[in-house]
C-alpha positions in Angstrom: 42.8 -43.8 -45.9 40.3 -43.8 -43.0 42.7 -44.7 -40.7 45.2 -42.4 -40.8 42.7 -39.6 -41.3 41.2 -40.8 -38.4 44.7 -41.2 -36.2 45.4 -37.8 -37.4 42.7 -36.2 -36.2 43.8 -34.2 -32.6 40.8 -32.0 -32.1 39.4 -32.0 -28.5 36.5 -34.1 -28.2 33.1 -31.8 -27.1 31.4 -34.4 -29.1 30.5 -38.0 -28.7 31.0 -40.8 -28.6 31.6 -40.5 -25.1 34.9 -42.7 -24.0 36.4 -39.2 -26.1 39.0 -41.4 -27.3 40.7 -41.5 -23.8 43.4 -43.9 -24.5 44.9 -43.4 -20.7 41.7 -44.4 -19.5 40.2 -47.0 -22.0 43.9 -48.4 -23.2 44.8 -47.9 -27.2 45.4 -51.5 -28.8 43.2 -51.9 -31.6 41.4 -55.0 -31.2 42.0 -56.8 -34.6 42.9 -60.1 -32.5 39.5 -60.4 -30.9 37.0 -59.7 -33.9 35.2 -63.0 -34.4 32.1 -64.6 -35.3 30.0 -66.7 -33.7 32.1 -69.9 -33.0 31.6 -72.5 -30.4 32.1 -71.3 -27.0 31.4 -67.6 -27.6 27.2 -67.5 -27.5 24.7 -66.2 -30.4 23.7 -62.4 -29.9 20.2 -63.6 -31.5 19.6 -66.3 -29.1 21.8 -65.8 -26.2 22.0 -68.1 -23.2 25.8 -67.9 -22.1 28.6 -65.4 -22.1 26.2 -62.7 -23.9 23.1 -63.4 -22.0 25.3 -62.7 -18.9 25.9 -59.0 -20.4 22.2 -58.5 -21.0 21.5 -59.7 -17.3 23.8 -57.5 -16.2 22.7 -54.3 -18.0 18.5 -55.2 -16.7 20.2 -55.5 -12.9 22.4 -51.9 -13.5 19.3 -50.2 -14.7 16.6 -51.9 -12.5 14.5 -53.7 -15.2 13.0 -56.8 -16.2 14.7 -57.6 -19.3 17.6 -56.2 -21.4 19.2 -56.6 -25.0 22.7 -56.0 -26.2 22.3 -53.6 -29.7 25.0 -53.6 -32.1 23.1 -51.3 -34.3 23.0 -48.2 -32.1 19.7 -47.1 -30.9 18.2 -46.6 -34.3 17.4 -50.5 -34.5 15.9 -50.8 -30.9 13.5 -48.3 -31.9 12.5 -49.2 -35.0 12.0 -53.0 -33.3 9.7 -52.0 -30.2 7.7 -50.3 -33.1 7.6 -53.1 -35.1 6.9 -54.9 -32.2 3.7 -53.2 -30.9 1.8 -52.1 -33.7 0.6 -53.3 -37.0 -0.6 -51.4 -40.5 -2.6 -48.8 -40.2 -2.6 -48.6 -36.5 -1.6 -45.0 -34.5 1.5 -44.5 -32.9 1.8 -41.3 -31.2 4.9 -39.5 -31.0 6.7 -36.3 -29.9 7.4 -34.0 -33.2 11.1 -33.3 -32.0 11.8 -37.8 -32.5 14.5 -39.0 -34.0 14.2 -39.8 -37.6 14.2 -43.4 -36.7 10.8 -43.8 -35.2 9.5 -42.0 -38.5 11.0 -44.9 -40.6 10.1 -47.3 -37.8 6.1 -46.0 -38.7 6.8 -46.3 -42.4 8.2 -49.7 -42.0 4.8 -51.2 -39.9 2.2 -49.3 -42.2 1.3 -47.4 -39.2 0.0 -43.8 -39.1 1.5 -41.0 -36.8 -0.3 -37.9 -34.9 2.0 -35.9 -33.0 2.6 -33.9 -29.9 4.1 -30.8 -30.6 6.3 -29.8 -27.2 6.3 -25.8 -26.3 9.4 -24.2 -26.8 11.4 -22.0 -24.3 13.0 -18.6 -24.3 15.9 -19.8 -26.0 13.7 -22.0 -28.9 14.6 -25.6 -27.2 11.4 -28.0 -26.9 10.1 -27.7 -23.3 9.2 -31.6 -22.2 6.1 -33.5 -22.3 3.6 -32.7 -19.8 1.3 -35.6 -18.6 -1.5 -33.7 -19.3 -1.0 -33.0 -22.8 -0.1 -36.7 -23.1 -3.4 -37.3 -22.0 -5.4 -35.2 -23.8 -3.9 -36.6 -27.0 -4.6 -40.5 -26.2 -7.9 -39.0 -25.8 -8.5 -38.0 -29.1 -5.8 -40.5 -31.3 -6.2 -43.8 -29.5 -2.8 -45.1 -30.3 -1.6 -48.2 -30.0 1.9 -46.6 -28.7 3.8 -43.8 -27.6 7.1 -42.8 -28.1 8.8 -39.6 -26.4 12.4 -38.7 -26.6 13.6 -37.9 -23.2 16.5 -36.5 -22.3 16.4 -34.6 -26.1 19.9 -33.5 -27.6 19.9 -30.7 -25.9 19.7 -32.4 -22.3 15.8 -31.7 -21.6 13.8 -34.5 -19.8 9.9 -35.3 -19.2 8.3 -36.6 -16.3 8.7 -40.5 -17.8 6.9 -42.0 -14.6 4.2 -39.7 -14.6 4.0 -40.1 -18.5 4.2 -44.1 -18.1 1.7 -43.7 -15.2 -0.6 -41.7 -18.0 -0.4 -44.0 -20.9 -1.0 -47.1 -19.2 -4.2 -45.8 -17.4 -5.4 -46.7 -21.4 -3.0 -49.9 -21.2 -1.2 -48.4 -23.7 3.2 -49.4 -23.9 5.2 -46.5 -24.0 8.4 -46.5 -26.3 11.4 -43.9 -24.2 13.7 -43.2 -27.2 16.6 -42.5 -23.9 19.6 -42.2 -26.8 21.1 -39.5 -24.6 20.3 -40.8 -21.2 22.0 -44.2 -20.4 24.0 -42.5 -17.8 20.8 -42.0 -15.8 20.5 -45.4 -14.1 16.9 -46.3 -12.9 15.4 -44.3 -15.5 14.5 -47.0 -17.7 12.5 -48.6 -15.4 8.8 -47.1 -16.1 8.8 -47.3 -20.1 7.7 -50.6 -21.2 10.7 -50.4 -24.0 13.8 -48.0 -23.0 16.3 -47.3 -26.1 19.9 -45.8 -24.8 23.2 -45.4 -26.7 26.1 -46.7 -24.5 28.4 -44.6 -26.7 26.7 -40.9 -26.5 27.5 -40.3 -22.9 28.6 -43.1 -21.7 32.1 -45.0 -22.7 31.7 -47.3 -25.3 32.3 -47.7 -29.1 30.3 -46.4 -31.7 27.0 -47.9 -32.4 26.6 -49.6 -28.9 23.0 -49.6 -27.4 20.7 -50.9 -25.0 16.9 -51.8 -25.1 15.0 -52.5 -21.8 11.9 -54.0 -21.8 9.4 -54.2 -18.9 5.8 -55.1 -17.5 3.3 -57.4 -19.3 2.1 -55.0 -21.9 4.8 -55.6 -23.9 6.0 -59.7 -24.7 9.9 -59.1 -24.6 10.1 -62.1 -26.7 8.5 -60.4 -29.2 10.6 -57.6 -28.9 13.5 -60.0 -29.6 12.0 -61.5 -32.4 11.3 -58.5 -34.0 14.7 -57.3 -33.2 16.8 -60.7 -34.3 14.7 -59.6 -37.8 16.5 -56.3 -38.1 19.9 -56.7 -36.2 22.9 -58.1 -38.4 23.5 -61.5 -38.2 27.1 -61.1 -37.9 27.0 -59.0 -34.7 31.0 -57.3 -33.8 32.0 -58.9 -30.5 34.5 -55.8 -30.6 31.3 -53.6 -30.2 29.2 -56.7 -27.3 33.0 -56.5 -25.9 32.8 -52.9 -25.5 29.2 -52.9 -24.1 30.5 -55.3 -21.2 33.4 -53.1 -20.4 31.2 -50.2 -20.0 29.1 -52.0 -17.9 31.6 -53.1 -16.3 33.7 -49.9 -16.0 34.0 -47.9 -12.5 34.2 -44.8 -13.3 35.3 -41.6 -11.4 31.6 -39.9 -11.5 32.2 -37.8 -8.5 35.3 -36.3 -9.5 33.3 -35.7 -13.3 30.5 -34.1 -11.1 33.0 -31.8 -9.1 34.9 -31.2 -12.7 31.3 -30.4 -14.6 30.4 -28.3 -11.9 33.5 -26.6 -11.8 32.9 -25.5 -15.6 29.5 -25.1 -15.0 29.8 -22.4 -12.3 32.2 -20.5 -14.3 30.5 -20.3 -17.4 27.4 -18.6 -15.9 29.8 -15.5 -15.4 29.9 -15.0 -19.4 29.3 -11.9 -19.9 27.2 -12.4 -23.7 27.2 -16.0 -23.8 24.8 -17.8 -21.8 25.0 -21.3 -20.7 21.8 -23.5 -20.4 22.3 -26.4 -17.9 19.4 -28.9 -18.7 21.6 -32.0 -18.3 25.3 -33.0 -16.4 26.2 -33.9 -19.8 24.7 -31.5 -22.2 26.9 -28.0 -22.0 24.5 -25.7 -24.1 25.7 -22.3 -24.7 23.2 -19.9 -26.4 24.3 -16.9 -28.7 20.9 -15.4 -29.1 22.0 -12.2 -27.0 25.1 -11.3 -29.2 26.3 -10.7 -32.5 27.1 -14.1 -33.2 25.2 -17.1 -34.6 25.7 -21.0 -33.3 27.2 -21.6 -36.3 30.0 -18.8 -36.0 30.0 -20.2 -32.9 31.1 -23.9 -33.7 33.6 -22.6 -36.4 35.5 -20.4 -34.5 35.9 -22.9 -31.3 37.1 -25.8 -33.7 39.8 -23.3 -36.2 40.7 -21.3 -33.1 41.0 -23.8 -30.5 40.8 -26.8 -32.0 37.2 -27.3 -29.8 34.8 -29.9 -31.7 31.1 -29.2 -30.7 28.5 -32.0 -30.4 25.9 -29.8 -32.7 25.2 -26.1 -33.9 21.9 -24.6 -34.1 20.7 -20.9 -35.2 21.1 -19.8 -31.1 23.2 -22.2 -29.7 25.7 -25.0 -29.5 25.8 -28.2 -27.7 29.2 -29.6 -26.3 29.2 -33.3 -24.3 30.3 -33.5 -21.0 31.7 -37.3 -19.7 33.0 -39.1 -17.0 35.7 -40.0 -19.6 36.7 -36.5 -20.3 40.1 -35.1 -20.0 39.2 -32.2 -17.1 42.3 -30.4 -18.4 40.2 -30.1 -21.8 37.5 -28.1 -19.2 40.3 -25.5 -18.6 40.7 -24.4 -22.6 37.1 -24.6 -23.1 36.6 -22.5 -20.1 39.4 -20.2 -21.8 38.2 -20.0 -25.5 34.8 -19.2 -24.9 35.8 -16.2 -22.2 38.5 -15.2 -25.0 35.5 -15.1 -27.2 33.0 -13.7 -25.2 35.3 -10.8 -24.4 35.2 -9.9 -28.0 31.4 -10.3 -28.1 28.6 -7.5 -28.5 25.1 -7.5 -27.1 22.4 -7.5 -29.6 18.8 -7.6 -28.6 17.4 -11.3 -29.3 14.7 -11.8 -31.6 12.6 -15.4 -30.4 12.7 -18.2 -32.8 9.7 -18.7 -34.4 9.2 -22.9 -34.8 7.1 -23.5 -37.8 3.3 -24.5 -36.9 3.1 -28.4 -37.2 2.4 -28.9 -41.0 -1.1 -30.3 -42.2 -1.1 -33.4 -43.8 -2.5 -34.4 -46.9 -5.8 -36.6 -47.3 -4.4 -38.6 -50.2 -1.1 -41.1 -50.4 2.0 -40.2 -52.5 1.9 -42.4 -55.0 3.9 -40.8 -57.7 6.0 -38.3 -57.8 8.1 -35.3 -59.3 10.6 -33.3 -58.8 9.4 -29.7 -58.2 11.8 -26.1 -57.4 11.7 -26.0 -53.7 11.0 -22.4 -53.3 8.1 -22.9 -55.1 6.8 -25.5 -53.7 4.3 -23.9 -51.3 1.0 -25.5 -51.3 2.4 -29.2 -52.9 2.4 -32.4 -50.9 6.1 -33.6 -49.9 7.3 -37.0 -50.8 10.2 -37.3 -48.8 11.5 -36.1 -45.5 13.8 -33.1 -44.7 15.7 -32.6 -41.6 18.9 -30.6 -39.9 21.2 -33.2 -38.8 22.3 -33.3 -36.2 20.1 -34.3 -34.5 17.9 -36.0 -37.4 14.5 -34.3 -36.7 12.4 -34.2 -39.3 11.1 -30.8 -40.4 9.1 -32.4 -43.5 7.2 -35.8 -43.5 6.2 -37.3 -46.4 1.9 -36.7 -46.9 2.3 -33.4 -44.9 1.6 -29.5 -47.0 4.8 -27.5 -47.6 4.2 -24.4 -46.4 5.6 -20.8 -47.3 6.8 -20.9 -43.5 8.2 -24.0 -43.6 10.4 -23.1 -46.6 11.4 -19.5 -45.1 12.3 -21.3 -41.8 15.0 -24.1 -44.1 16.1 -21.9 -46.5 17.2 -19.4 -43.4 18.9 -22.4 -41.4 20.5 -23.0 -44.5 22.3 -19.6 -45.3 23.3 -20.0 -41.8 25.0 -23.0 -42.1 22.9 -25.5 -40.8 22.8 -28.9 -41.9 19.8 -29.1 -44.2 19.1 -32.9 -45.6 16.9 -34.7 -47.6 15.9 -38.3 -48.8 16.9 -37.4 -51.7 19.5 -34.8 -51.6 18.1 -32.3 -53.9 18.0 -29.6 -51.3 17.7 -26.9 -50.9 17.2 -26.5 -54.7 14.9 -29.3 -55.4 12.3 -31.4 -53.3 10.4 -34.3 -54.6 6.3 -33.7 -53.9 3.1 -35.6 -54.8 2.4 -35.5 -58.8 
C-alpha cells in the first residue's frame, strides 16, 4: 500500500518537497476531514471571488505583483497556460535549451515553433545564466512572440530577469520566468509578465502547489485565466489551496535557516575532494569532478550509508535542498557523512564535460514513424523526446538530427546511472525516428 510504504519511509529529506515532512513544525493529522468540493460557501478555484480570491490577493501583495493564481497542478500547468496564452500555431517562442520539459509540450500543444538559446556552461558543466545581450541578439534574428527562461535552474543558478524583462520588452515582447525553484525569492516575480513558482520545492507546502503571477499590459491576465481554467482540474483539492494559504501564511524562522545554511555552508568549503558550489541558499551542490567518485556513487552511498536522500545526481555532482523547514540537526549528519566520505576520497584530475552541440533540426515534419536501434540511429530524425530526469530537460526534440555525439553523451549517462527517459520508453535500446 502507498501509505504505509510511504509512513515507512525514515530517510532524511535533502530532497523536496520543501516542508521535509516536518510534522513538529507543520502538525501530522492527515486531513481526510477537510477534502471537499466546491460547495456553497467555499468559492470556485476557476472563477474565484471569495475565500480563494483572498489567497490569490494575498500571494500578488507577498510577491509585489499585479495579479496572482492559485495552481493545483504544480508549475507544469502555469507554464503550459501562459504559453497557450500568448502565442498561436506556428508562431516562435524562444526559450532557454536547459527548460523544463513542460514548455516543450506547452509549444507542441499551441502549434508553435521553438529556437533556442543555448546558455554557456561553467567549470563544473552547470549552464551559466542568460545574458541580456545574447537575449537580444536572438529576438533579433527569431522575432518571437515569447520568451521563456528558467531562472533559478535546479542547480540554484539565476539570470539577470530585470535586465532580461527590460530587453524583451524593448520589442514588446512578454517574457514567460519558469521560477519552479525560486518562490522563496520574494519580489522576483515582479519584472516577468507571467512568473511560474512551485510553493512545494523550497518552500513549505504539499506536493503539486504553485503559483502564476502575471503583470503589465502585454499580457491580458484574463486570458491567462481562461487559458488556465482550460487546463486545470475542475475538481481542484482544497487540501492542496489549504496548503497554499498556510504557506503564505506561515512565519517562518528564515534567519535562523540563514545562520543554519551558512553554518553548513562554511564548513563544507573545507572538503578536502569534494567541492561545494553555492549558487543558491537552497541549492547545496557538491561536485565530484576532482575525485574518484561519480554523482551517482555519490547519491548511493549518502542514502545506504546514511540514510541521506539527494534532490538529483548528475555525472559531476549532486544537488541536496536546503529549507527553512529543515531539521538543522539533519545539517550536522550531512556535515558528518560527506567529511566521512571525503576522508576516504582520492584526487583525480577532472576531465570538463563536454555538452553536446545543440542538435540541427530537420526541414520536414514527423509524420510517420518507426522504431529504429538507438545506437544506430545517427543521422535519422527523432520522433520523440529524450531526457534525464530529474530535472526533465530534454536532450532530444522531436524534428531535431540524432547525432553520433548525442548518442555517446546518453549512452555514457546511462552506464553511469543516470536517469535516461523517453516518450516512449524504448531507451536506451530503441528510439522511435522519422520513417
Amino acid at each position: 500500500m502507498l501509505y504505509d510504504k510511504l509512513k515507512k519511509n525514515k530517510r532524511i529529506p535533502f530532497h523536496m518537497p520543501g516542508h521535509k515532512r516536518n510534522t513538529n513544525l507543520l502538525g501530522n493529522d492527515f486531513p481526510y476531514d477537510i477534502d471537499i468540493t466546491e460547495i456553497n460557501g467555499f468559492d470556485n478555484l476557476h472563477c474565484p471571488e471569495g475565500i480563494i480570491k483572498e489567497i490569490e490577493n494575498k500571494a500578488k501583495e507577498d510577491y509585489e505583483c499585479d495579479n496572482s493564481f492559485v495552481l493545483v497542478n504544480g508549475s507544469t500547468v502555469g507554464i503550459l497556460a501562459g504559453i497557450l496564452a500568448t502565442v498561436k500555431r506556428g508562431d516562435t517562442v524562444l526559450i532557454a535549451r536547459n527548460c523544463h520539459k513542460s514548455v516543450y509540450n506547452g509549444i507542441e500543444l499551441a502549434g508553435a515553433k521553438a529556437e533556442y538559446i543555448l546558455p554557456e556552461v561553467d567549470e563544473y558543466g552547470i549552464f551559466r545564466a542568460i545574458e541580456p545581450d545574447i537575449l537580444d541578439e536572438k529576438i533579433r534574428l527569431y522575432n518571437p512572440k515569447l520568451v521563456v527562461i528558467t531562472s533559478p535552474t535546479y542547480e540554484g543558478v539565476n539570470s539577470d530577469v530585470e535586465k532580461l524583462s527590460e530587453t524583451a520588452h524593448k520589442y514588446n515582447i512578454p517574457i514567460m520566468l519558469d521560477a519552479a525553484h525560486g518562490a522563496h525569492y520574494v519580489g522576483y516575480a515582479k519584472y516577468a509578465d507571467i512568473t511560474v513558482m512551485s510553493l512545494h520545492k523550497t518552500m513549505p507546502a504539499l506536493t503539486q502547489c504553485a503559483l502564476a503571477h502575471v503583470n503589465g499590459d502585454i499580457v491580458n491576465p484574463e486570458d491567462y485565466r481562461i487559458k488556465l481554467s482550460m487546463l486545470e482540474t475542475s475538481s481542484p483539492s482544497y487540501i492542496l489551496m489549504c496548503s497554499v494559504e498556510g504557506c503564505l501564511d506561515m512565519k517562518l524562522d528564515y534567519w535562523t535557516f540563514h545562520i543554519e545554511q551558512d553554518k553548513l555552508v562554511k564548513k563544507c568549503k573545507e572538503l578536502r575532494h569534494l567541492k561545494l558550489i553555492d549558487y543558491d541558499i537552497t541549492k547545496l551542490v557538491i561536485f565530484c569532478g576532482y575525485c574518484n567518485i561519480n554523482g551517482i556513487k555519490l547519491a548511493e552511498k549518502l542514502r545506504n550509508e546514511y540514510n541521506i536522500e539527494v534532490e538529483m545526481a548528475a555525472k559531476n555532482y549532486v544537488v541536496l535542498v536546503l529549507t527553512a523547514c529543515d531539521d538543522f540537526k539533519n545539517y550536522k549528519l550531512l556535515r558528518k557523512a560527506l567529511f566521512q566520505i571525503d576522508g576516504n576520497l582520492k584526487s583525480e584530475e577532472f576531465i570538463p564535460v563536454d555538452l553536446p552541440a545543440l542538435p540541427e533540426k530537420s526541414s520536414e515534419s514527423v509524420i510517420n514513424k518507426e522504431l529504429s536501434d538507438f545506437d544506430l540511429s545517427a543521422g535519422k530524425v527523432s520522433a520523440e523526446y529524450v531526457w534525464a530526469y530529474p530535472p526533465g530537460i530534454p536532450l532530444i526534440v522531436p524534428g531535431e538530427i540524432i547525432s553520433e555525439e548525442i548518442i555517446d553523451y546518453i549512452n555514457d549517462n546511462i552506464k553511469l546511472g543516470v536517469n535516461i527517459q523517453s516518450t516512449y520508453s524504448k531507451l536506451p535500446q530503441k528510439i522511435h525516428c522519422q520513417l
